[in-house]
mmCIF file of the N, C-alpha and C atoms, coordinates in Angstrom:
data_MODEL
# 
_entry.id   MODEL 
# 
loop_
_atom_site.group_PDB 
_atom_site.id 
_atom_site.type_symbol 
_atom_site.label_atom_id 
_atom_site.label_alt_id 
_atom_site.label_comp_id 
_atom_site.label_asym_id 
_atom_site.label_entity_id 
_atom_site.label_seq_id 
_atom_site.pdbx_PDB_ins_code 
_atom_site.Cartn_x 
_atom_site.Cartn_y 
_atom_site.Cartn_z 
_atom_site.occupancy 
_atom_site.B_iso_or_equiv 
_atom_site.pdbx_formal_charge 
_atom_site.auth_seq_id 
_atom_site.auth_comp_id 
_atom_site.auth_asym_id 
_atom_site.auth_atom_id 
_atom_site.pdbx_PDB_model_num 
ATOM 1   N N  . UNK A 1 1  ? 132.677 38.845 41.813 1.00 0.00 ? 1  UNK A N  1 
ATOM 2   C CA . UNK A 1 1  ? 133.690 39.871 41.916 1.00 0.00 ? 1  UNK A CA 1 
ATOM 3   C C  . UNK A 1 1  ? 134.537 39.857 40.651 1.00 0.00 ? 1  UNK A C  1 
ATOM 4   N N  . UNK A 1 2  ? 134.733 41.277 40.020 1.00 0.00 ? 2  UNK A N  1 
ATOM 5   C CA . UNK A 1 2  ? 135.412 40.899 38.953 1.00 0.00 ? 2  UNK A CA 1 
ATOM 6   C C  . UNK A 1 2  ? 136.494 41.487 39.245 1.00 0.00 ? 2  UNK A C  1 
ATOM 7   N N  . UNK A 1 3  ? 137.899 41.044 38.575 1.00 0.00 ? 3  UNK A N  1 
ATOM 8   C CA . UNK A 1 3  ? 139.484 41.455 38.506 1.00 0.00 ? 3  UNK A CA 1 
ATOM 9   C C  . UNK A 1 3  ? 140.037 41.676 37.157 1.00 0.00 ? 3  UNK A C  1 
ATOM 10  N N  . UNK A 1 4  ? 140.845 42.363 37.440 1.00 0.00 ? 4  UNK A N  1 
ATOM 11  C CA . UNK A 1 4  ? 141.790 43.087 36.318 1.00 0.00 ? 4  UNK A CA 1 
ATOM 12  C C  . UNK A 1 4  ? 140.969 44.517 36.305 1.00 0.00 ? 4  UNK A C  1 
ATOM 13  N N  . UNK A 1 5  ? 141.501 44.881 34.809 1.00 0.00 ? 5  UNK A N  1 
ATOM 14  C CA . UNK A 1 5  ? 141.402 46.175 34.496 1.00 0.00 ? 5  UNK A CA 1 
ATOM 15  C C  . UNK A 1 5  ? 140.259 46.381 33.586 1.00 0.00 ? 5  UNK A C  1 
ATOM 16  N N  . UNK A 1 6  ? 139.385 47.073 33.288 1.00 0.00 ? 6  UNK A N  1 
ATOM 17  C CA . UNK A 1 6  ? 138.213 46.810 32.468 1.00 0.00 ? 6  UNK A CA 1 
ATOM 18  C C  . UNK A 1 6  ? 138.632 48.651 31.295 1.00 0.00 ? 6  UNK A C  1 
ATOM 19  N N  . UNK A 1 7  ? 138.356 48.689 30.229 1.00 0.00 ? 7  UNK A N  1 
ATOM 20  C CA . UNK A 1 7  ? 138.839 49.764 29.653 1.00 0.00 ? 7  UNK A CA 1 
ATOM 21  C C  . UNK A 1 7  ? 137.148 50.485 29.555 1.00 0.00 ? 7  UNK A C  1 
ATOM 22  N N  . UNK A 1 8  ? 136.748 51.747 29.581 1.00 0.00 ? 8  UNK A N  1 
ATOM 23  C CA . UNK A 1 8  ? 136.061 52.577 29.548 1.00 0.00 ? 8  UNK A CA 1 
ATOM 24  C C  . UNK A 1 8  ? 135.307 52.733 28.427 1.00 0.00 ? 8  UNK A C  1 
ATOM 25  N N  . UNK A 1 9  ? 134.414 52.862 28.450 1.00 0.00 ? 9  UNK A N  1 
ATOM 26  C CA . UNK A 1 9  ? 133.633 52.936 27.032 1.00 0.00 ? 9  UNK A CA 1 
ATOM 27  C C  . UNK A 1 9  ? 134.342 54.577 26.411 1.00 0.00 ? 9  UNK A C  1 
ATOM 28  N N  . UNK A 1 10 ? 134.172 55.615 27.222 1.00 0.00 ? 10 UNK A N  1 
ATOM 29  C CA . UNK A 1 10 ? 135.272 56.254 26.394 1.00 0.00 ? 10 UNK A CA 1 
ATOM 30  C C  . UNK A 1 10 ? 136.443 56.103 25.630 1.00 0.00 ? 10 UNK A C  1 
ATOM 31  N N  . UNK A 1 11 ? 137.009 55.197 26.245 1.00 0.00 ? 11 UNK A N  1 
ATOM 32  C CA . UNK A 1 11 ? 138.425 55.007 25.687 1.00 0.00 ? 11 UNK A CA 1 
ATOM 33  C C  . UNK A 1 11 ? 137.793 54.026 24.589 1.00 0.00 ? 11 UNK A C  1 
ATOM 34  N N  . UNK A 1 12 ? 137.136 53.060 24.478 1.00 0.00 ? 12 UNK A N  1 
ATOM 35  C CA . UNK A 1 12 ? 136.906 52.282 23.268 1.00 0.00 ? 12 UNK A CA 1 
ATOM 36  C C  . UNK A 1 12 ? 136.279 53.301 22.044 1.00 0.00 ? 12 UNK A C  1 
ATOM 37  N N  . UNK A 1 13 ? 135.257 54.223 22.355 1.00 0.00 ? 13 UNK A N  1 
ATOM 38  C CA . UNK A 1 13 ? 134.835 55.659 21.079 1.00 0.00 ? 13 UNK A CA 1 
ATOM 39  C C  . UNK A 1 13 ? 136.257 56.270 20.725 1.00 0.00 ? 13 UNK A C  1 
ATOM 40  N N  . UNK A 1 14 ? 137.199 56.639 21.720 1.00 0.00 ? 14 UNK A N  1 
ATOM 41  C CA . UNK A 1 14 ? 138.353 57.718 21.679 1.00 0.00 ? 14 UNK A CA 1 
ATOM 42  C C  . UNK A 1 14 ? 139.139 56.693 20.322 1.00 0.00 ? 14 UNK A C  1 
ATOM 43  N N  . UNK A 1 15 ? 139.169 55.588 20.387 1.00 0.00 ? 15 UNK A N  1 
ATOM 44  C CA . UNK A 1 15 ? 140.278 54.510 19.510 1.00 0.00 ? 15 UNK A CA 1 
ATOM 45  C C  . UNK A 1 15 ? 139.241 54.233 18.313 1.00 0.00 ? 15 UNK A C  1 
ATOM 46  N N  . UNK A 1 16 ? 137.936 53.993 18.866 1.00 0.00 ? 16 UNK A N  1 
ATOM 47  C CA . UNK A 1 16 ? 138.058 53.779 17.493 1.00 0.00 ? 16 UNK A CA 1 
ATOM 48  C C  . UNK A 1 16 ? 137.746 55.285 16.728 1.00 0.00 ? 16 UNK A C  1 
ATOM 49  N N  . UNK A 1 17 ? 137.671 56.163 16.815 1.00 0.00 ? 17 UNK A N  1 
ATOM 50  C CA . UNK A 1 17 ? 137.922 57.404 15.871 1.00 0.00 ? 17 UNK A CA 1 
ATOM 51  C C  . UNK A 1 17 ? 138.906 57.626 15.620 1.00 0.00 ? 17 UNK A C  1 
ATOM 52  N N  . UNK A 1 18 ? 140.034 57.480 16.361 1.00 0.00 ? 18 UNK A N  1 
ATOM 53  C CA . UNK A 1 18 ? 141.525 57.496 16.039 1.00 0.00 ? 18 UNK A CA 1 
ATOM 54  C C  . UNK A 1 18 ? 141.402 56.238 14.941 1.00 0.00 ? 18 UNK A C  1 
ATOM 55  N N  . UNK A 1 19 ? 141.092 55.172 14.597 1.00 0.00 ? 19 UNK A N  1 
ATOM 56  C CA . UNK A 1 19 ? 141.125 54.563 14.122 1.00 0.00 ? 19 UNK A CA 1 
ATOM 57  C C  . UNK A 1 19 ? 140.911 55.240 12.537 1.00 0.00 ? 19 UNK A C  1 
ATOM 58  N N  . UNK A 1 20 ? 139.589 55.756 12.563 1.00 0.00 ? 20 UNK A N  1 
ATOM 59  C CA . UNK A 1 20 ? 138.690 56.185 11.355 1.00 0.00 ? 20 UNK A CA 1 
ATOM 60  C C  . UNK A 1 20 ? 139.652 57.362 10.984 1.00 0.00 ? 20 UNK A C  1 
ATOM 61  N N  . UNK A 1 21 ? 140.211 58.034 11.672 1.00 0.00 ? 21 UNK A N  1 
ATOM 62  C CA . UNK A 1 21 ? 141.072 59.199 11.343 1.00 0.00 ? 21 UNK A CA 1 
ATOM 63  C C  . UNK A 1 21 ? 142.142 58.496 10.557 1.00 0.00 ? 21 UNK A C  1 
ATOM 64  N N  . UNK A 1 22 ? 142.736 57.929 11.272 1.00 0.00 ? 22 UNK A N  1 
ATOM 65  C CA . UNK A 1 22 ? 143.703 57.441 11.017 1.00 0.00 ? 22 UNK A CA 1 
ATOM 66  C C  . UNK A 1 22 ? 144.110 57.104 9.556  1.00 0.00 ? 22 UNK A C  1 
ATOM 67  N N  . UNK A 1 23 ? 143.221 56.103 9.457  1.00 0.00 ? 23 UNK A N  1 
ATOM 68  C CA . UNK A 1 23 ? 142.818 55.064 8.066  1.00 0.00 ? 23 UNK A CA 1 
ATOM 69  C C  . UNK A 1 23 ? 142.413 56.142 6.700  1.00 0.00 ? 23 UNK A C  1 
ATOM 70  N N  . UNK A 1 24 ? 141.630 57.190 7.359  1.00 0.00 ? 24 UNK A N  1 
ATOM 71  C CA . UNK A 1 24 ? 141.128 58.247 6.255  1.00 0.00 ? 24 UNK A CA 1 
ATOM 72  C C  . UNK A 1 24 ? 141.917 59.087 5.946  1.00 0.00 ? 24 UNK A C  1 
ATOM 73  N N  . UNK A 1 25 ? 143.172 59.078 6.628  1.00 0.00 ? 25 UNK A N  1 
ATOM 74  C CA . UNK A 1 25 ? 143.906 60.514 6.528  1.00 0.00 ? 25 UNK A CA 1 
ATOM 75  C C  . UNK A 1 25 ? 145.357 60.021 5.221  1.00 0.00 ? 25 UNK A C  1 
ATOM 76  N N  . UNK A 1 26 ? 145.134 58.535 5.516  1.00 0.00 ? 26 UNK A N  1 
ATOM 77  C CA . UNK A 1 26 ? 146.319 57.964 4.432  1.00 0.00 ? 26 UNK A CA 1 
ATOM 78  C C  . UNK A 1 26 ? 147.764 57.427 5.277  1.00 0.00 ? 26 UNK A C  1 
ATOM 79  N N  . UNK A 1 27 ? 147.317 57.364 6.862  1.00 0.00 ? 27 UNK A N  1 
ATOM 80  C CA . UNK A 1 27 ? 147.984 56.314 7.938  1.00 0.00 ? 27 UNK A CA 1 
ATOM 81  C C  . UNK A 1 27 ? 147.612 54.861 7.827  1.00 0.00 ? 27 UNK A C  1 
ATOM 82  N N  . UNK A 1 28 ? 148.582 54.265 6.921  1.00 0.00 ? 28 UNK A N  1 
ATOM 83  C CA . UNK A 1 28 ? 149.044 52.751 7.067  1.00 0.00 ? 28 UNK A CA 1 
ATOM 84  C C  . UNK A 1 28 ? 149.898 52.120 7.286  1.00 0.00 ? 28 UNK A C  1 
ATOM 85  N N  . UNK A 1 29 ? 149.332 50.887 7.332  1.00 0.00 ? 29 UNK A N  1 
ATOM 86  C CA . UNK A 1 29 ? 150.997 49.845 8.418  1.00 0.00 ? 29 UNK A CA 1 
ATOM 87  C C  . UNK A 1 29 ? 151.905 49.517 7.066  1.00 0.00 ? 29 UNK A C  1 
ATOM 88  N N  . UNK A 1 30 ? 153.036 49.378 6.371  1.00 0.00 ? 30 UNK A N  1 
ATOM 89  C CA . UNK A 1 30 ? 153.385 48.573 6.044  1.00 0.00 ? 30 UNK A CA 1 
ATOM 90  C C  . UNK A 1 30 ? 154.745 48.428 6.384  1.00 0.00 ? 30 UNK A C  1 
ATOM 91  N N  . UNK A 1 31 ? 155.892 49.713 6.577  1.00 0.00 ? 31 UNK A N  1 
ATOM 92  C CA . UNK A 1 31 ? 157.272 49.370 7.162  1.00 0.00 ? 31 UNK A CA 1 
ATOM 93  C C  . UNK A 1 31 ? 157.455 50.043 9.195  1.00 0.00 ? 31 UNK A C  1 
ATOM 94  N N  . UNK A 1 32 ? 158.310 49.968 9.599  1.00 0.00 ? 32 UNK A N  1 
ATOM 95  C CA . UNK A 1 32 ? 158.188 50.614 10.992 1.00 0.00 ? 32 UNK A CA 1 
ATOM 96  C C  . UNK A 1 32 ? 157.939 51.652 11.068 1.00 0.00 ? 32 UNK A C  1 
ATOM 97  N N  . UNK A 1 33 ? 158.662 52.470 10.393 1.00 0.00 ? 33 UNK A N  1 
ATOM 98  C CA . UNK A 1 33 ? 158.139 54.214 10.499 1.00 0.00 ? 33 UNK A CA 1 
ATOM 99  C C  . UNK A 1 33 ? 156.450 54.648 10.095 1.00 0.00 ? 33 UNK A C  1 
ATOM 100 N N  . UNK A 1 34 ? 155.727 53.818 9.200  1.00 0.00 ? 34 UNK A N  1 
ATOM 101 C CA . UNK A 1 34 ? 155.050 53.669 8.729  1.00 0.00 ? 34 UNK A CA 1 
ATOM 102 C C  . UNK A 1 34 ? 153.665 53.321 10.146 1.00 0.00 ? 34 UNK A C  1 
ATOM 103 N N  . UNK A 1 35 ? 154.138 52.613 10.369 1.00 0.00 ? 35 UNK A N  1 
ATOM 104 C CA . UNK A 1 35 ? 153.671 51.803 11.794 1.00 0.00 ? 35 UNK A CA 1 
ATOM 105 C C  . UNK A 1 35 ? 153.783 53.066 13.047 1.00 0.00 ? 35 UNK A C  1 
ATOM 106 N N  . UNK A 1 36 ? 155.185 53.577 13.297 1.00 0.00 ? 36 UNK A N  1 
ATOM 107 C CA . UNK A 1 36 ? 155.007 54.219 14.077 1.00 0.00 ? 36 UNK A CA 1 
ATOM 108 C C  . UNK A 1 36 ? 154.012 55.791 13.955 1.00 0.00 ? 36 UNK A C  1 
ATOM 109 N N  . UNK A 1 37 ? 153.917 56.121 12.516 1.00 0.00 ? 37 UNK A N  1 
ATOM 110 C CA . UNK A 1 37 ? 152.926 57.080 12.373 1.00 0.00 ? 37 UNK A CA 1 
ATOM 111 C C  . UNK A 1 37 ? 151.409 56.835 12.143 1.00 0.00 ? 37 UNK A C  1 
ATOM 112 N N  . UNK A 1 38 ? 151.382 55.671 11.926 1.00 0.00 ? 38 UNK A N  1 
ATOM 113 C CA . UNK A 1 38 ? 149.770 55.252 12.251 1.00 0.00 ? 38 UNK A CA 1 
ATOM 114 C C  . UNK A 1 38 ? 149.522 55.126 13.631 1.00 0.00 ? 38 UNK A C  1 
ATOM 115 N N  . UNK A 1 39 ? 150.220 54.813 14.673 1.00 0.00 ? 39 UNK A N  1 
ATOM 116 C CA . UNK A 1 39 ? 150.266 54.697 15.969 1.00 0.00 ? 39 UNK A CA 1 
ATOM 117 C C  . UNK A 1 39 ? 149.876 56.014 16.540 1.00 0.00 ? 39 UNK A C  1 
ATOM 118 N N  . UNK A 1 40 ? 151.128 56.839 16.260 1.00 0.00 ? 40 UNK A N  1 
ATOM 119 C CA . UNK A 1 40 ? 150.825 58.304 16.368 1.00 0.00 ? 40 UNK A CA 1 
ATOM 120 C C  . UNK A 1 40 ? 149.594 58.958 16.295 1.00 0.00 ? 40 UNK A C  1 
ATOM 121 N N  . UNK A 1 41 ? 148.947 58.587 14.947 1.00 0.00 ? 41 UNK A N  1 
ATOM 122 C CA . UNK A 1 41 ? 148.080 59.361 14.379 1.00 0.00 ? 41 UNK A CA 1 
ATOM 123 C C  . UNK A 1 41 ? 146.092 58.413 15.345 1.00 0.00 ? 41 UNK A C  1 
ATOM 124 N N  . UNK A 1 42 ? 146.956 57.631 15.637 1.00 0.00 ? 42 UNK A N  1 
ATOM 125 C CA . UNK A 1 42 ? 145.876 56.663 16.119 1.00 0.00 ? 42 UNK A CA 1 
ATOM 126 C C  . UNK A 1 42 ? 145.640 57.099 17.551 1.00 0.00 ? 42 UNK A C  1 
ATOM 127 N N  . UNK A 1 43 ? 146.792 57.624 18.616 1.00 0.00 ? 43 UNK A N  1 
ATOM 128 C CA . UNK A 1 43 ? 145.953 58.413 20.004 1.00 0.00 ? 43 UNK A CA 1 
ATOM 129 C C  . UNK A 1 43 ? 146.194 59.749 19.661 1.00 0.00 ? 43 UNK A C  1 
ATOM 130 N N  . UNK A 1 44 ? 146.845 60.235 18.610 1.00 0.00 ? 44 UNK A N  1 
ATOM 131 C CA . UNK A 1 44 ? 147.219 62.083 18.534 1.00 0.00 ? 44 UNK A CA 1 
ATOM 132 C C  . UNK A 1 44 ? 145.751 62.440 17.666 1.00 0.00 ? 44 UNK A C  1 
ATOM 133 N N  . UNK A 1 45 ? 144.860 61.724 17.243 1.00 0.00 ? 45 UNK A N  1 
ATOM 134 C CA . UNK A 1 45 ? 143.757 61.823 16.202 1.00 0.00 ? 45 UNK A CA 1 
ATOM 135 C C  . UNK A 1 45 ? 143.060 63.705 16.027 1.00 0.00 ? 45 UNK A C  1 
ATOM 136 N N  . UNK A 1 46 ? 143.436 63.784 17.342 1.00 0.00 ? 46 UNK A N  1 
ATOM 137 C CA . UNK A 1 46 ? 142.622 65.294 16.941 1.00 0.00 ? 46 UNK A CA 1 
ATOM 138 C C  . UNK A 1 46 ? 143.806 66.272 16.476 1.00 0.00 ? 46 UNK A C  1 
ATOM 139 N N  . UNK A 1 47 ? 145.312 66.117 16.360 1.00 0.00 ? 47 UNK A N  1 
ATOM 140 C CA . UNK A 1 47 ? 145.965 66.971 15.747 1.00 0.00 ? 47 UNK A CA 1 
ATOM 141 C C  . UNK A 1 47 ? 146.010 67.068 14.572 1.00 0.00 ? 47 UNK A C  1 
ATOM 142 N N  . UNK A 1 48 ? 145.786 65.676 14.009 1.00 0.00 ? 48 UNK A N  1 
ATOM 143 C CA . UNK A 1 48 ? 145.539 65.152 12.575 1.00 0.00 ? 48 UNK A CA 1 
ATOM 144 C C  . UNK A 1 48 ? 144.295 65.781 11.928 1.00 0.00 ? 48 UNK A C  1 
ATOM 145 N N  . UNK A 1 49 ? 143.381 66.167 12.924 1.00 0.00 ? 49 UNK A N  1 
ATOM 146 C CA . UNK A 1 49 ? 141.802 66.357 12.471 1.00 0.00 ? 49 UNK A CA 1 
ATOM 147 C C  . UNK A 1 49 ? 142.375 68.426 11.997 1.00 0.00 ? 49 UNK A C  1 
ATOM 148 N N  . UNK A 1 50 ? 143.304 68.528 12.732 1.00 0.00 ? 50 UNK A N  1 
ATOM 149 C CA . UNK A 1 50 ? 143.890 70.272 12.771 1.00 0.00 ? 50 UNK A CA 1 
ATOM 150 C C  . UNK A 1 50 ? 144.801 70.340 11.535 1.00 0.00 ? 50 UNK A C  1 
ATOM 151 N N  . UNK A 1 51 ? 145.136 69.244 11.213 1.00 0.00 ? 51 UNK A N  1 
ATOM 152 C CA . UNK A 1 51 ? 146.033 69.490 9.774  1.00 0.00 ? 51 UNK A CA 1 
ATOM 153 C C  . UNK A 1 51 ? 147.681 69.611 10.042 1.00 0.00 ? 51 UNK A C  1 
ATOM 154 N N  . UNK A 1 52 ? 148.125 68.867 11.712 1.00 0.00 ? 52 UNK A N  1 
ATOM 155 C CA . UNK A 1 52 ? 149.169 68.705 11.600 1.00 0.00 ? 52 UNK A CA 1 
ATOM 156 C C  . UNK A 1 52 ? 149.713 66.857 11.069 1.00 0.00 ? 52 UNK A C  1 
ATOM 157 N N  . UNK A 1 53 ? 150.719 66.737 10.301 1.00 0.00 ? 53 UNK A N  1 
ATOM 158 C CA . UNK A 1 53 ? 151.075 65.440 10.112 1.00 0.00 ? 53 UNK A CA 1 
ATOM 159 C C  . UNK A 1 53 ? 152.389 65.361 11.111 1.00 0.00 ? 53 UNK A C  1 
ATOM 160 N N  . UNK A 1 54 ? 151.504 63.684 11.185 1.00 0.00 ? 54 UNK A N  1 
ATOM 161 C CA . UNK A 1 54 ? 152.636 62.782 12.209 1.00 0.00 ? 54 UNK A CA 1 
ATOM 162 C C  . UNK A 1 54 ? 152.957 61.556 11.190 1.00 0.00 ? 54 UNK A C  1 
ATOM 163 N N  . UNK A 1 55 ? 153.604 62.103 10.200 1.00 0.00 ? 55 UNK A N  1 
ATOM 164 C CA . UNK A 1 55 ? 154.419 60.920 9.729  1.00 0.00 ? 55 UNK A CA 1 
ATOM 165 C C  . UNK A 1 55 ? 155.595 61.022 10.403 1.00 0.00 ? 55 UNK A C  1 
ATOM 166 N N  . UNK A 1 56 ? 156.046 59.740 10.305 1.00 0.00 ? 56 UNK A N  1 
ATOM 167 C CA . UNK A 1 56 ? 157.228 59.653 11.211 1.00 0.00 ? 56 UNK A CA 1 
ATOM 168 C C  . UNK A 1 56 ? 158.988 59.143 10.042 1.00 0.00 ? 56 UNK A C  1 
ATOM 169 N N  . UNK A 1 57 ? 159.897 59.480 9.893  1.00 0.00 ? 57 UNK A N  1 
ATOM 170 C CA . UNK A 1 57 ? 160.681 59.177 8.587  1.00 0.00 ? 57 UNK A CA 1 
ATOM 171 C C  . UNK A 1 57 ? 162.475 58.228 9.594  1.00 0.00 ? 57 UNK A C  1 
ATOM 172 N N  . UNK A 1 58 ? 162.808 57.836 9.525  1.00 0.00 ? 58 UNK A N  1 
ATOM 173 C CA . UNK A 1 58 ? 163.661 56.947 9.925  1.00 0.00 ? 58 UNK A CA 1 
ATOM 174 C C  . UNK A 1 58 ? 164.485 57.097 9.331  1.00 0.00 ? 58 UNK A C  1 
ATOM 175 N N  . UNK A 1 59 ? 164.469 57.313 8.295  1.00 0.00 ? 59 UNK A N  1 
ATOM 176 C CA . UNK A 1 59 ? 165.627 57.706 7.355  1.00 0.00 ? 59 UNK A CA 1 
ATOM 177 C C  . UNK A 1 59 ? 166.825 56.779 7.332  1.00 0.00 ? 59 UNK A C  1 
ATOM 178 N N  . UNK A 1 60 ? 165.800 55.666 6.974  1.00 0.00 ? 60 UNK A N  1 
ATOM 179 C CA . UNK A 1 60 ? 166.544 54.124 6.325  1.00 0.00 ? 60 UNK A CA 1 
ATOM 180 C C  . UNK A 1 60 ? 166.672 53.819 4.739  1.00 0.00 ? 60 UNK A C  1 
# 
């Protein structure tokens, strides 16, 4: 019998293309805002693929 939660093979294709989007589009980690728009861009992947940007600015 198995327990917990097991994640979907969909959801593992859905991330990692968000991933590949992500990385290709010029979404990287290096400060928080930075972070929070790779995040973004990492489950929003198909708005990104439409040519909207999710950078995110903090304005620090």
């Amino acid at each position: 019998m198995r327990r917990g939660r097991s994640i979907s093979l969909g959801a593992v294709v859905y991330l990692i293309v968000g991933l590949v989007v992500a990385l290709s589009n010029g979404y990287g980690i290096t400060d928080l805002s930075s972070l929070l728009s790779f995040l973004l861009a990492l489950f929003l992947w198909p708005l990104v693929l439409l040519g909207i940007s999710l950078h995110v600015s903090l304005g620090v």
